[in-house]
DRENPA-948739 format. One record per residue: x, y, z of N, C-alpha, C in turn; residue in one letter. Coordinates in steps of 0.2 Angstrom, whole numbers, padded with zeros to 4 digits, always signed. Example, Ala and Ser with C-alpha at 12.3 -4.5 7.8 and 13.67 -1.06 7.14 Angstrom:
2
+0066-0028+0039+0062-0022+0039+0066-0016+0039a/+0064-0011+0035+0068-0005+0036+0064+0000+0039s/
***
This chain:
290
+0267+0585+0290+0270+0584+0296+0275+0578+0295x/+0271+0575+0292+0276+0567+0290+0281+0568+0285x/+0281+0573+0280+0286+0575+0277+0291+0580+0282x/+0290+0584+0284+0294+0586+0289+0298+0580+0295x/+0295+0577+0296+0297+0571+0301+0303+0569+0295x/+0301+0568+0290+0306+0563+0286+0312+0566+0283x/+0311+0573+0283+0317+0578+0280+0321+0577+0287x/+0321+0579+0293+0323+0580+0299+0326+0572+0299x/+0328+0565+0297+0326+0559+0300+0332+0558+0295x/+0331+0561+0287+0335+0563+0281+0342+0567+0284x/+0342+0572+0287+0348+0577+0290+0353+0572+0294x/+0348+0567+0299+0352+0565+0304+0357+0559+0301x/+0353+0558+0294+0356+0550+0291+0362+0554+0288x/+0360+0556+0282+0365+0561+0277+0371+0562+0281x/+0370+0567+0287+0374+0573+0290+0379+0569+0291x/+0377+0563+0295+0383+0559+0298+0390+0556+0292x/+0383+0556+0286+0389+0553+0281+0394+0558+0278x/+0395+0564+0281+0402+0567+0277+0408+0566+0281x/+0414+0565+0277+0419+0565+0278+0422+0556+0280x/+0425+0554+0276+0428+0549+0275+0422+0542+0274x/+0416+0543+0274+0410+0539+0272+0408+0537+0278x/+0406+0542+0284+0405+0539+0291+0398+0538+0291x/+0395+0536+0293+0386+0534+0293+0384+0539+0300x/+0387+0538+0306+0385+0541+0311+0393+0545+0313x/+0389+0551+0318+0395+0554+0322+0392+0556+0331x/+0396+0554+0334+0394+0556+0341+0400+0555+0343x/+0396+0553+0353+0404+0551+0357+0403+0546+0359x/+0406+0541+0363+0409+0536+0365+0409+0538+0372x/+0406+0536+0376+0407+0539+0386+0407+0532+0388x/+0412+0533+0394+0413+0526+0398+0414+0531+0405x/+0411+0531+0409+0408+0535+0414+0412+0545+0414x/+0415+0545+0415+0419+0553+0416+0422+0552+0408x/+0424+0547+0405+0428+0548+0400+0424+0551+0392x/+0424+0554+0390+0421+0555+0383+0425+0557+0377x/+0424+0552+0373+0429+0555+0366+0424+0553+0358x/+0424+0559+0354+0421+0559+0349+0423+0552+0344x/+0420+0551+0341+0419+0544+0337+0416+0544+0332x/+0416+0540+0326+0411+0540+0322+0410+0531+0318x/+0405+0530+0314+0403+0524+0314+0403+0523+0307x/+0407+0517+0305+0403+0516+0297+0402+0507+0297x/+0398+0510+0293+0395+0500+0293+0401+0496+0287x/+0402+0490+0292+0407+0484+0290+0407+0482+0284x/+0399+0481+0282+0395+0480+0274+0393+0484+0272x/+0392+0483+0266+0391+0485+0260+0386+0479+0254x/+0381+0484+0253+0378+0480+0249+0377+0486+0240x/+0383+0488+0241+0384+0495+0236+0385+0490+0228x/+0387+0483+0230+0392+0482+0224+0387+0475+0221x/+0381+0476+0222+0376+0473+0221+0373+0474+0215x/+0370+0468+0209+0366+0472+0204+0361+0471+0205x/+0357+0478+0205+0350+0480+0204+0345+0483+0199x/+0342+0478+0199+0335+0479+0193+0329+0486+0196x/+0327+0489+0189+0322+0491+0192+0315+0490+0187x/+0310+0492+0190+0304+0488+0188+0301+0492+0181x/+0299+0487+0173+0299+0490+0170+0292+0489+0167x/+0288+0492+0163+0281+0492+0159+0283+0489+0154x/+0282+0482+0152+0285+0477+0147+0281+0480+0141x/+0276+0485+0141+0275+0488+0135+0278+0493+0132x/+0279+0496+0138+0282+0503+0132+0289+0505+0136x/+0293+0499+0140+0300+0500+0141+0302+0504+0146x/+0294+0508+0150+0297+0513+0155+0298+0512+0163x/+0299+0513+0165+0300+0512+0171+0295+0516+0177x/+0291+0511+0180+0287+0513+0184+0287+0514+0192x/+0282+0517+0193+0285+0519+0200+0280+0518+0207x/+0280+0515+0212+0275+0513+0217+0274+0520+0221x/+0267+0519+0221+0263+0524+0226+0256+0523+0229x/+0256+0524+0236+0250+0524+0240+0243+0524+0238x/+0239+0522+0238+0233+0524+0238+0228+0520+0242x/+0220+0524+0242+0217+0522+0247+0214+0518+0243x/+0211+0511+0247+0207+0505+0242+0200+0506+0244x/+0197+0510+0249+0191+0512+0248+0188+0517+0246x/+0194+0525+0244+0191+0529+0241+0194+0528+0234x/+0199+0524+0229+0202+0523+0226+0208+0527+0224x/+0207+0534+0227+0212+0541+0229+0218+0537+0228x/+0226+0542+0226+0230+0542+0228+0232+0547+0235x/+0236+0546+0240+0240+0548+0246+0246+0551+0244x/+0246+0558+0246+0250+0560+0245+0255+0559+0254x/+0260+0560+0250+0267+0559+0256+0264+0561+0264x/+0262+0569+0261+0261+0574+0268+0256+0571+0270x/+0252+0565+0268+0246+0564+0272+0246+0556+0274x/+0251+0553+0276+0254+0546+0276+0254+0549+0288x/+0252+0543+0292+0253+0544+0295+0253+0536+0301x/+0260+0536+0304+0258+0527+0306+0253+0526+0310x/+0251+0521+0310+0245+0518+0314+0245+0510+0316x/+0241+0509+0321+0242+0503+0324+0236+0497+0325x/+0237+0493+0322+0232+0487+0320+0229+0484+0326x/+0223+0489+0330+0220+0483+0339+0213+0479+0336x/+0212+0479+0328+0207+0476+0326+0205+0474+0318x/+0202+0471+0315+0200+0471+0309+0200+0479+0306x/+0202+0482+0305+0201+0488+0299+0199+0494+0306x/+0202+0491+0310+0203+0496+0317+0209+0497+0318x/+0211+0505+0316+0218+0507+0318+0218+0512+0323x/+0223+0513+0328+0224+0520+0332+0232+0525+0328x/+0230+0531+0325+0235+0533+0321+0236+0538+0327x/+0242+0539+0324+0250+0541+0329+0252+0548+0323x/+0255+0552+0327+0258+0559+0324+0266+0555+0325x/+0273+0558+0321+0279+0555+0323+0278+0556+0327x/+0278+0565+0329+0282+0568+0335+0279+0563+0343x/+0275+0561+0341+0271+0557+0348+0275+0550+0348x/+0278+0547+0343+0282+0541+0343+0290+0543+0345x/+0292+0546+0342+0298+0551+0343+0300+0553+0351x/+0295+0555+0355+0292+0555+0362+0296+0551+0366x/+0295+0545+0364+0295+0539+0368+0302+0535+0366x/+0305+0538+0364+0311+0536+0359+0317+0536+0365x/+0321+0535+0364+0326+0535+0372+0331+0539+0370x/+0335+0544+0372+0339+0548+0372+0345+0543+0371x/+0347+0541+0365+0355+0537+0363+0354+0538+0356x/+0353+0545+0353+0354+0547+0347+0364+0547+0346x/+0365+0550+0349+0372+0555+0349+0375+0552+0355x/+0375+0547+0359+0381+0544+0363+0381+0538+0365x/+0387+0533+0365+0386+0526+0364+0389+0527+0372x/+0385+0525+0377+0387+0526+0384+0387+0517+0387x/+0393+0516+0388+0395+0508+0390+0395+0509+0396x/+0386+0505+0396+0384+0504+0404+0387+0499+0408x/+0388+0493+0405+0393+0487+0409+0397+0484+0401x/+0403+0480+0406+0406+0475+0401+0402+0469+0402x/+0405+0463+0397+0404+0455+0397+0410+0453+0394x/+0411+0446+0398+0416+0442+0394+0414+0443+0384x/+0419+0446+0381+0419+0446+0376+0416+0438+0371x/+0418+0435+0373+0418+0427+0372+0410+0423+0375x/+0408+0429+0378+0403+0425+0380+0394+0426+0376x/+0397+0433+0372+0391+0432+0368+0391+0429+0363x/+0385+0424+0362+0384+0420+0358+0384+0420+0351x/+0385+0419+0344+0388+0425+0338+0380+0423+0335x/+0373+0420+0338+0366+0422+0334+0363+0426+0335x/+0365+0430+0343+0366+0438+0343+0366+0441+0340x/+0372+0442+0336+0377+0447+0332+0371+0448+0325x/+0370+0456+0325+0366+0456+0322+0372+0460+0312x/+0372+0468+0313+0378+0474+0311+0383+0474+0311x/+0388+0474+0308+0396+0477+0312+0397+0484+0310x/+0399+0487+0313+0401+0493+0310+0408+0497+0313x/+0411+0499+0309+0418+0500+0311+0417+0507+0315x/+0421+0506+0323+0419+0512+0326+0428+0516+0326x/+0428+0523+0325+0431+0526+0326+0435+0530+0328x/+0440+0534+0333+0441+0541+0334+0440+0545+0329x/+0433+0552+0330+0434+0557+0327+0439+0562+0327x/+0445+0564+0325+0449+0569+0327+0454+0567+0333x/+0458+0572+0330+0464+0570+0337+0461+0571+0345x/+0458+0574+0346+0456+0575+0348+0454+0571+0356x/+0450+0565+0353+0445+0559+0359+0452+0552+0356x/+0458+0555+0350+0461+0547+0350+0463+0544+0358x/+0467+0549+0360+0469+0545+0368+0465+0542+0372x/+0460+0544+0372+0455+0541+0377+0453+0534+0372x/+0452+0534+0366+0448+0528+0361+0453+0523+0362x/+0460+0527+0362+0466+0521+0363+0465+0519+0370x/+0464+0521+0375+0465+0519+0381+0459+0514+0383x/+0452+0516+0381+0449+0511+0384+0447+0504+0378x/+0451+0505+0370+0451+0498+0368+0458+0493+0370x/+0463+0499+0371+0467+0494+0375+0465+0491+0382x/+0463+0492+0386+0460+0489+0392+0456+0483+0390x/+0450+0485+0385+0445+0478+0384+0451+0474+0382x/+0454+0475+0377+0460+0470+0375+0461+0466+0380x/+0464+0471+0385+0467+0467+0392+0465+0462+0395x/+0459+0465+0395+0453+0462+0400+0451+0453+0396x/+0449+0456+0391+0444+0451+0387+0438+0453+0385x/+0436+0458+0388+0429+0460+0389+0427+0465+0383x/+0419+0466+0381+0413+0470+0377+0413+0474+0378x/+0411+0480+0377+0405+0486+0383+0401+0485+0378x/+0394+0486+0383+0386+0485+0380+0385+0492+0380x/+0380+0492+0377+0377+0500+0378+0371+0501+0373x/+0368+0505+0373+0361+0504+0368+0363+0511+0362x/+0361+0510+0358+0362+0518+0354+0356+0518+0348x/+0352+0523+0346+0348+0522+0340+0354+0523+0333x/+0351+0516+0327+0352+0516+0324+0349+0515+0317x/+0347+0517+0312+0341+0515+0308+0337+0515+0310x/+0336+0521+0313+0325+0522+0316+0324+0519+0322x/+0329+0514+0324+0328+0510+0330+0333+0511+0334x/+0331+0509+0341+0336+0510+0345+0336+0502+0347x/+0345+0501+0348+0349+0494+0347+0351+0492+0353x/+0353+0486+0356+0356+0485+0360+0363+0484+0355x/+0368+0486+0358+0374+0485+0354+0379+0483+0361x/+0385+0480+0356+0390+0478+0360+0396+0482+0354x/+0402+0484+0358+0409+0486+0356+0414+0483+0360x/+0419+0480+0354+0423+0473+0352+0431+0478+0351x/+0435+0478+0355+0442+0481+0351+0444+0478+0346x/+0445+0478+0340+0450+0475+0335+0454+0478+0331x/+0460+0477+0330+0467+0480+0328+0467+0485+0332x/+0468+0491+0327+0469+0501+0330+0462+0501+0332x/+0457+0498+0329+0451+0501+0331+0446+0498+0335x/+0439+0499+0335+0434+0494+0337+0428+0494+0332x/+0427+0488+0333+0419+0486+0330+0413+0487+0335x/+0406+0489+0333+0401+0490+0338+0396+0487+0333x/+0395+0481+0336+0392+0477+0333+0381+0481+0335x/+0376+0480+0330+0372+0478+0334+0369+0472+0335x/+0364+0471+0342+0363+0466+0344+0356+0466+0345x/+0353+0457+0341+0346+0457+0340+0341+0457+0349x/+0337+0459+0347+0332+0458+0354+0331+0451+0355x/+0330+0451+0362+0329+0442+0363+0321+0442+0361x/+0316+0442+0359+0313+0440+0355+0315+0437+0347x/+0320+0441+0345+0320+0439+0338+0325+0434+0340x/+0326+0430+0343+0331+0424+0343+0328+0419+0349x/+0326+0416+0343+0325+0407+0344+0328+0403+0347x/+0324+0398+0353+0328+0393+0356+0329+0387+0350x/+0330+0382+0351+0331+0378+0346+0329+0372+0348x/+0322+0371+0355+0318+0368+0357+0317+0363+0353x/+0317+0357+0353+0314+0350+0348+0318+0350+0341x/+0323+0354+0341+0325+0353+0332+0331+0348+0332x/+0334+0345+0337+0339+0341+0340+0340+0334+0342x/+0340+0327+0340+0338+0323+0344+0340+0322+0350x/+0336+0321+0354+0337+0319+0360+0341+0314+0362x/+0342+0310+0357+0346+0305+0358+0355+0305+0356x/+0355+0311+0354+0362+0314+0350+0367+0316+0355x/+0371+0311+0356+0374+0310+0363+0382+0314+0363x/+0383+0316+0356+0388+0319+0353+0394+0315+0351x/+0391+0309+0354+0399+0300+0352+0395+0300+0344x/+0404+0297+0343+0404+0295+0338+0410+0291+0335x/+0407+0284+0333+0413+0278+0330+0419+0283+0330x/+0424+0281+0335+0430+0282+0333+0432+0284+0322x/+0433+0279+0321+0434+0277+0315+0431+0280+0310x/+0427+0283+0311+0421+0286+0307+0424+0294+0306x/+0424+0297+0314+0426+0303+0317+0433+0305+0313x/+0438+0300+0314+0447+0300+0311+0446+0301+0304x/+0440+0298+0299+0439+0300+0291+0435+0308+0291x/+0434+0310+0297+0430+0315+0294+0435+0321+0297x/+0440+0320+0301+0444+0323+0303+0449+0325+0295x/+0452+0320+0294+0454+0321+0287+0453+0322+0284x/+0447+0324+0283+0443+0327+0274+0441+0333+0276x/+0441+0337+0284+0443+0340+0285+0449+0344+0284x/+0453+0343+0286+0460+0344+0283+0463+0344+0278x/+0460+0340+0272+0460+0340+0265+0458+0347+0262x/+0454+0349+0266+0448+0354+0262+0448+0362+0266x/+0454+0361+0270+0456+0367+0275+0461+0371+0271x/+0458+0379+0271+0463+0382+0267+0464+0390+0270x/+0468+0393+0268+0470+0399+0271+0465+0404+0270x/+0460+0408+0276+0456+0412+0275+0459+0418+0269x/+0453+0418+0263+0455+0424+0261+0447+0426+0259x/+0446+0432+0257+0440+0437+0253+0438+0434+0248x/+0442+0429+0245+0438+0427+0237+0431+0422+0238x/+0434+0417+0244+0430+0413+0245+0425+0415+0245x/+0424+0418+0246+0415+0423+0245+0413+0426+0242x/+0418+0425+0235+0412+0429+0231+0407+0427+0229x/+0403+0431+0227+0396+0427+0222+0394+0423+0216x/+0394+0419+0216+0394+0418+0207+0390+0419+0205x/+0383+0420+0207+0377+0423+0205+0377+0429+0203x/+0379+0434+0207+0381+0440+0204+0385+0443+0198x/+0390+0436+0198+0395+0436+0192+0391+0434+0186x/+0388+0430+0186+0383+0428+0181+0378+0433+0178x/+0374+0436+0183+0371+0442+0181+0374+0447+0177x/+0382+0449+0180+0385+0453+0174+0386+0452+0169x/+0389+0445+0169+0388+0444+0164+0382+0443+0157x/+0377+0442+0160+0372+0442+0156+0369+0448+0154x/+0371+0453+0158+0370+0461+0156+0375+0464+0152x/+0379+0460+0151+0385+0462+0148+0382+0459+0139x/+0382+0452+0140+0378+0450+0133+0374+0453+0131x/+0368+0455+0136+0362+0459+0133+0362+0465+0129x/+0369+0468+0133+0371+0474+0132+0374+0474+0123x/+0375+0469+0122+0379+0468+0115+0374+0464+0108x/+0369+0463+0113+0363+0460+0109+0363+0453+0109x/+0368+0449+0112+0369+0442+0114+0362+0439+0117x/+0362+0434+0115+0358+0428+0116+0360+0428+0125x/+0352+0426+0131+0357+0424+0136+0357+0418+0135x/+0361+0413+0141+0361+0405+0140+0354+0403+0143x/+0354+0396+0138+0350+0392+0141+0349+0390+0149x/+0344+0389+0151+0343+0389+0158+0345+0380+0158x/+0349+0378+0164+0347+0372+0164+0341+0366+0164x/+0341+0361+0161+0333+0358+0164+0333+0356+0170x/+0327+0353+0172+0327+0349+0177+0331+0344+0179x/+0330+0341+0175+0332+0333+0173+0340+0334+0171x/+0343+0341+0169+0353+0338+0170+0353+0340+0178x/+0349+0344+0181+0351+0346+0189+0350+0340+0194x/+0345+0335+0192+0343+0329+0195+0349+0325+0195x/+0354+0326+0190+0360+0322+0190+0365+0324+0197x/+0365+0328+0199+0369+0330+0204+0365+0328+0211x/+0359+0327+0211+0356+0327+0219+0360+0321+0222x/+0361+0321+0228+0365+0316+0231+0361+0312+0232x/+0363+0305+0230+0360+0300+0234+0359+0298+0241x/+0355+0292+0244+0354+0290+0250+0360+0287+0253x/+0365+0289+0259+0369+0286+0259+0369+0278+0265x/+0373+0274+0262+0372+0267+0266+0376+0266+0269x/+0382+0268+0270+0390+0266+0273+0394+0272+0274x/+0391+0274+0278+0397+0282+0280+0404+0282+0279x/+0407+0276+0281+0414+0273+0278+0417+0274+0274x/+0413+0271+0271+0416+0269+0263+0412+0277+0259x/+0409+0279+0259+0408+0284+0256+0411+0292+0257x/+0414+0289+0266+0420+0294+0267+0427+0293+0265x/+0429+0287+0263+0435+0284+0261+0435+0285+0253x/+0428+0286+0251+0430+0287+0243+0431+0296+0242x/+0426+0298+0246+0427+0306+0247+0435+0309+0246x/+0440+0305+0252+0447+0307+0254+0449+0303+0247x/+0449+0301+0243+0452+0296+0237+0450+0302+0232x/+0445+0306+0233+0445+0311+0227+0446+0317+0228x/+0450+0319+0235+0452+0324+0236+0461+0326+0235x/+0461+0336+0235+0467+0335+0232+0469+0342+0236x/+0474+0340+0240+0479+0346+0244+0475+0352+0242x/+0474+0356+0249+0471+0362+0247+0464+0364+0246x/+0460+0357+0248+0453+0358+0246+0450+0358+0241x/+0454+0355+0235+0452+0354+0227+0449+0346+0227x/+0444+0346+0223+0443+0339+0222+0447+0335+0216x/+0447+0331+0215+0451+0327+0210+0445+0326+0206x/+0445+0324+0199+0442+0323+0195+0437+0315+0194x/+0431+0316+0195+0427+0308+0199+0424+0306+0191x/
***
């Protein structure tokens, strides 16, 4: 049953992705209005390197699987079923179709039950983005008609949709030709920030102090682009896969003690330590050589 639940779960993920690398396909309804659309996620974590786990004896590659720790048995798939923890080693087990039940009908349509000031939700909300679509000629006039109005407005449409097993609050963002539908975290999973603040943190600040940090600001301000974010760890890795690939030695690892060289000191004089900062800076966010 549980393999059956997961082939059906398999179709609905797959299915969505044919045709131009769409993740999901449904509609878009804003009351009478309906137009076909499709979803793909903003990210990507495809261009990532990944290890797999290997037997440091004999070079194979091993593989993780279930077993029961009181009869020592292995589980096989068709016999996996979820259960719910009301005690010490007391569980109540659940068939899918019984969870799947209670599941809310926003498989297949993102129904914008109200707007919000676009500006008004918070971004430690913002969970996913994902690029939303017109599928076919078909639903574009309507897709164009109701991202140009948000435009207009200023305004989101909320609406709830399941995605990854779960059903999301989501919000939908016009931007450019298209729109983003972000998903958005449940207010359980977001923290107040109750006591992390001093209370005394009146938001002033020395004139004079504020004017050096505006600058070095400034100094260090530069035109958004993609590179700033690449990874260097990443870069490294291939790099050392690339070595290994060749039989190359990797490099040594730093020690502790060249890394201590760089830890920042205690500072005494915000001033003056902001005055030598702007003296070693250089147009464009470059540091000068210290």
């Amino acid at each position: 049953m549980a393999a059956r639940s997961k082939e059906k779960r398999a179709k609905t993920h797959t299915g969505a992705g044919a045709g131009r690398g769409a993740y999901w396909k449904g509609f878009l309804k804003l009351s009478l209005v309906t137009c076909p659309v499709s979803l793909t996620p903003a990210t990507t974590e495809s261009g990532k390197v990944r290890f797999h786990t290997l037997n440091r004896a004999t070079g194979n590659r091993v593989r993780a699987s279930y077993y029961d720790p009181e009869s020592g048995e292995a589980v096989e798939e068709e016999d996996l079923r979820p259960g719910f923890e009301r005690g010490a080693d007391d569980y109540i087990a659940f068939e899918d179709e019984e969870l799947e039940a209670v599941a809310l009908d926003s498989t297949r349509t993102i129904d914008i039950e109200r707007f919000v000031a676009a500006a008004s939700v918070p971004w430690l909300w913002y969970d996913k983005p994902h690029f939303l679509a017109p599928d076919g000629a078909v639903g574009a006039e309507a897709f164009a008609v109701i991202r140009a109005a948000m435009e207009k407005t200023g305004t989101a449409g909320f609406a709830r949709l399941v995605l990854y097993r779960r059903e999301h609050p989501v919000l939908v963002t016009p931007r450019g030709k298209g729109m983003l539908l972000w998903t958005l975290r449940y207010g359980e999973e977001v923290r107040a920030p109750d006591g992390l603040y001093p209370a005394s943190d009146d938001g002033k600040a020395d004139p004079k102090v504020a004017k050096l940090i505006e600058r070095l600001i400034d100094a260090r301000t530069v035109k958004w682009d993609a590179a700033l974010f690449a990874d260097p760890v990443q870069e490294e890795v291939r790099a050392l896969i690339a070595r290994k690939q060749k039989g190359g030695r990797p490099r040594r690892a730093a020690r502790s003690e060249d890394k201590a060289q760089d830890a920042p000191g205690n500072v005494v004089d915000i001033t003056e330590a902001l005055r030598r900062s702007l003296a070693a800076e250089k147009p464009g966010g470059r540091r000068g050589k210290s």
